[in-house]
C-alpha positions as CSV (number, residue, x, y, z in Angstrom):
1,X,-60.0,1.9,-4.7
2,X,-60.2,2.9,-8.6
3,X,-61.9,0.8,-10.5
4,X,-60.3,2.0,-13.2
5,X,-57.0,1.7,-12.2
6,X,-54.4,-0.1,-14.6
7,X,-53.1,-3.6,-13.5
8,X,-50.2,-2.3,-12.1
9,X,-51.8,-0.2,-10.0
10,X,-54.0,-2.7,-8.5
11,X,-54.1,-3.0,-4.8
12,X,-53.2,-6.1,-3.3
13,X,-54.0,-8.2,-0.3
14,X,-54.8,-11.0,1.7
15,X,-58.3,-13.0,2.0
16,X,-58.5,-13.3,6.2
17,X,-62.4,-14.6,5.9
18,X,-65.0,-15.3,3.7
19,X,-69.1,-14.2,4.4
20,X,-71.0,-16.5,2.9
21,X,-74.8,-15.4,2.0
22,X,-78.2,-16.8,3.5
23,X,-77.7,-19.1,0.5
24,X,-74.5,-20.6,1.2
25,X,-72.7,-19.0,-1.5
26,X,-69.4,-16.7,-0.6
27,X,-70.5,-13.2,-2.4
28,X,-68.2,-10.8,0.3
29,X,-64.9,-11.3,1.8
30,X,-62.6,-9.4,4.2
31,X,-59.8,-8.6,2.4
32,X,-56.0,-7.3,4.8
33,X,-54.3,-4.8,2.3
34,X,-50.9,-3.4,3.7
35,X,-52.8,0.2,4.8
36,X,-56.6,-1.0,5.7
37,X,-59.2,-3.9,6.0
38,X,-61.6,-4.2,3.4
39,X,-65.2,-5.9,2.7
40,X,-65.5,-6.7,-0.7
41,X,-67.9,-8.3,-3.4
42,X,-66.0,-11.4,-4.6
43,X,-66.9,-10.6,-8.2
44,X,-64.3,-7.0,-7.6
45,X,-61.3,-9.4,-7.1
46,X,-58.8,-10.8,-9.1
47,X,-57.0,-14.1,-8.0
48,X,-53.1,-14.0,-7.5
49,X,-51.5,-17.0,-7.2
50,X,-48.9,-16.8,-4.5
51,X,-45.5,-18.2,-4.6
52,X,-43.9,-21.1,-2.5
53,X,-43.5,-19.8,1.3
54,X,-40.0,-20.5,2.8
């Protein structure tokens, strides 16, 4: 993943589970992108509101 990447070119995915810390706070999730799994630091994600589900 580029860090540097414009938003366009962000890659998206799906949250599938959180690791919370030896203090009880989420810092790292697992994130499902269409080509890979990922572990990453929660501050390195931007929130996307999905739309209604039919």
């Amino acid at each position: 993943m580029d860090e540097n990447a414009k938003r366009g070119e962000w890659l998206t995915g799906t949250v599938t589970s959180i690791h919370p810390s030896s203090d009880g706070v989420v810092r790292r999730v697992t994130v499902k992108t269409p080509r890979s799994i990922l572990t990453r630091p929660v501050v390195k994600l931007c929130f996307i509101a999905a739309g209604p589900q039919n």
